[in-house]
C-alpha positions, -999 to +999 in steps of 0.1 A: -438+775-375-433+768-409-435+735-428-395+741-442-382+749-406-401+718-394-385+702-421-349+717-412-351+707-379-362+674-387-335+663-408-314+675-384-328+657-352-321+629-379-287+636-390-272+645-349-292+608-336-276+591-369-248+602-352-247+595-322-262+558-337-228+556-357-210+566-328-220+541-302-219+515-333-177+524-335-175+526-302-192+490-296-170+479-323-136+486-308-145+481-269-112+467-251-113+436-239-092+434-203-067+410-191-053+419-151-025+400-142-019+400-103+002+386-077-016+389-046+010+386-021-001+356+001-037+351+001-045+322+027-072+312+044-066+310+081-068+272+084-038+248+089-031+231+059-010+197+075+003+191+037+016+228+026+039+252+049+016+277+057+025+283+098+032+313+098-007+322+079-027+312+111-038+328+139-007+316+162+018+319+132+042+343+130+021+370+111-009+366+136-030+358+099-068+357+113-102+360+099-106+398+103-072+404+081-083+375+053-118+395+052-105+427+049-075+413+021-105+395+001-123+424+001-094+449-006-088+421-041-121+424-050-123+464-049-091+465-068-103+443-099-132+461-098-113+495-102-090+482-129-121+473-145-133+508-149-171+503-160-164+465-170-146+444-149-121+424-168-126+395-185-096+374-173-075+382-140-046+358-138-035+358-098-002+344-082+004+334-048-036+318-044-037+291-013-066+271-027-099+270-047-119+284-012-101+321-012-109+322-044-144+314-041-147+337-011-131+364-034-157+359-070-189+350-050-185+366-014-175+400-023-189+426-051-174+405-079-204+386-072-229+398-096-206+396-126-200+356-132-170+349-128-158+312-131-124+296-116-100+277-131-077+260-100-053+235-093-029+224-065+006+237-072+035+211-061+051+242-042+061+238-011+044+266+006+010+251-013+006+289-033-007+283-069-014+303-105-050+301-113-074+329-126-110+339-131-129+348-159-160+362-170-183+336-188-202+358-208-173+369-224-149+339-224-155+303-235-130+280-223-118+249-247-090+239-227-068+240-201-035+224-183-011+228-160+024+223-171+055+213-159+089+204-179+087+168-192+124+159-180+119+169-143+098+142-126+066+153-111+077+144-074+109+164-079+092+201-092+088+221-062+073+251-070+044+268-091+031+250-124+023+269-158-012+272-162-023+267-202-056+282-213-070+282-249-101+302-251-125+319-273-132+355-270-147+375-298-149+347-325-109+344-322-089+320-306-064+328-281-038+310-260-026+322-227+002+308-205+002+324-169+035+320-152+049+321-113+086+314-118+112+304-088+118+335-066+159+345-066+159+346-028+194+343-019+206+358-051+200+364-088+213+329-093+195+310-068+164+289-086+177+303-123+182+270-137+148+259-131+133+293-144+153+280-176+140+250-181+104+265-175+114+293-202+124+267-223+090+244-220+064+274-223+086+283-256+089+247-273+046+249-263+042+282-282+061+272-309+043+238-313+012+258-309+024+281-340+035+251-363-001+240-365-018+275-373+011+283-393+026+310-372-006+329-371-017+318-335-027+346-306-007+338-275-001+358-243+026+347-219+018+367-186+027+364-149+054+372-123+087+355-143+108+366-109+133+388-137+134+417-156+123+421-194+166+425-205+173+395-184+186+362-201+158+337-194+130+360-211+154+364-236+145+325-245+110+338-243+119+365-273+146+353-288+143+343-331+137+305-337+135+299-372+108+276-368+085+287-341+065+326-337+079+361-329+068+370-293+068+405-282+074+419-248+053+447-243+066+451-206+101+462-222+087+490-239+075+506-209+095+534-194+129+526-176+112+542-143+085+520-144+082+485-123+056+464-103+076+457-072+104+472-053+132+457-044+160+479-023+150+510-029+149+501-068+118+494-089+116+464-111+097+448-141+094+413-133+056+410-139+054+408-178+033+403-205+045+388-242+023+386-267+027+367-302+032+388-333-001+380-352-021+394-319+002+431-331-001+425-369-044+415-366-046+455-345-058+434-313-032+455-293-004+476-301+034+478-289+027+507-269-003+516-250-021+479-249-002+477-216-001+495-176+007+491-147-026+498-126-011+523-096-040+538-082-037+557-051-050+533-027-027+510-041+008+525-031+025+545-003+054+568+007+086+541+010+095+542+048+135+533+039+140+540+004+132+576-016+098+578-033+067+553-036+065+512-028+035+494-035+010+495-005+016+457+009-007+434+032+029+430+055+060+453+052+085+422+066+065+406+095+047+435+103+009+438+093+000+472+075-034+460+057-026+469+023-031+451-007+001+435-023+037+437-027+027+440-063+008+463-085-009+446-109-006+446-145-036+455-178-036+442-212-063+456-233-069+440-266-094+456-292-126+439-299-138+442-332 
């Protein structure tokens, strides 16, 4: 072979590997970050709690809850983080309707989730039924400044009956980021019943990201997630959205997915009510877009033929009292935001 073919096929080994060099650097660059947002649908542990109403969650409650179904839930939760992971699990899953701190351990170190390093951030809710907001996150990828659980400042502590907000500020990728997960009051027994305390709620996470934006000066990255118990056109998140001179534009990215589209179904009828909002600057920095930073994860495993109504429902742990081993009444919800 000739010296100027060795030479040609050289420089073009060199020029394909630069490359593929270039192309793993872009890729690297821009590698999504994932948030899951997730309510769980009732994940207790099988023991009677004498300060929480959980009867019905043990082994001579009504749902006949025992250690063979909380196994097989825990390790249904863990295989569906893992697939809304993809290659990388995500870095943060926010999850609703969490008994205590043990199921959660039992989910991030007895299952596969294992081997990733996950750490908990937990607290006891004042709800009744003793369910909380909490979530996991990967410490490689998140460092945690701060965090809170928050409550309106004019209801007294002994009066609030149901799920606290849980505040985070954390650091991922060199930036600052602020994330309020939500479980509002269910409307059992009617689109009015808890709505005045959704309001207040609505109102305190807004006055908090508004004070938050005042000090950075309306440059701050906040996500408002979780299961707000109402749909994206409904008045309360319309505190969530709406202009205040003084405080930051938040986005709801969960109204700009198709009208078909929900997370839970309710009488035959689809519905929206687990949302993400995201502060303007998060848009304006490219960290996400309006469209396509967030899904609804709706796997196979994770839904089945509706028994009463036309279509799909999500594939849920009980369908009334009636226990069908699924996963949640829920599907769970992915924000991807752009590393650079």
């Amino acid at each position: 072979m000739s010296k100027g073919i060795v030479t040609r096929i050289t420089c073009t080994l060199s020029l394909v590997l630069l490359f593929i060099i270039r192309g793993y650097s872009q890729d690297a660059s821009v590698n999504p970050v994932r948030f899951m947002f997730y309510n769980v649908e009732n994940l207790f542990d099988t023991y009677n709690d004498s300060l929480s109403d959980d009867d019905e969650f043990t082994a001579r409650g009504l749902r006949r809850w025992n250690y063979k179904r909380y196994i097989h839930k825990i390790n249904a939760l863990s295989k569906t983080i893992l697939a809304a992971g993809e290659f990388t699990p995500p870095a943060i899953v926010g999850l609703y309707e969490i008994e205590n701190r043990k199921v959660l351990e039992d989910l991030v170190y007895g299952t596969s989730l294992a081997k990733f390093g996950y750490g908990i951030i937990h607290e006891d809710s004042p709800d009744p039924r003793g369910i909380d907001v909490c979530l996991i996150y990967r410490k490689e990828l998140i460092r945690i400044i701060d965090y809170r659980y928050l409550i309106p400042k004019e209801i007294p502590r002994e009066e609030f009956k149901t799920r606290s907000v849980l505040y985070l500020k954390c650091i991922l990728s060199g930036d600052t980021v602020h994330l309020f997960l939500n479980h509002w009051p269910s409307r059992r027994g009617g689109v009015l019943a808890g709505e005045p305390l959704r309001v207040k709620i609505a109102e305190m996470v807004r006055s908090k990201t508004d004070s938050i934006a005042l000090h950075s000066g309306n440059q701050s990255f906040i996500i408002i997630a979780g299961d707000f118990n109402a749909t994206p056109d409904d008045q309360v998140i319309g505190l969530l959205t709406a202009g205040y001179p003084s405080g930051i534009s938040l986005i709801n990215l969960s109204a700009g997915l198709p009208g078909n589209c929900g997370t839970y179904k309710y009488t035959g009828t689809w519905e929206m009510i687990d949302q993400v909002l995201v502060s303007k600057p998060i848009i304006d920095s490219g960290l996400c877009s309006e469209t396509g930073a967030l899904k609804i994860f709706k796997p196979l495993f994770l839904i089945q033929d509706d028994p009463k109504y036309p279509g799909e429902r999500p594939f849920a742990t009980y369908l009334g009292y009636r226990y069908q081993g699924g996963y949640s009444d829920h599907l769970p919800v992915i924000l991807d935001l752009i590393r650079k």
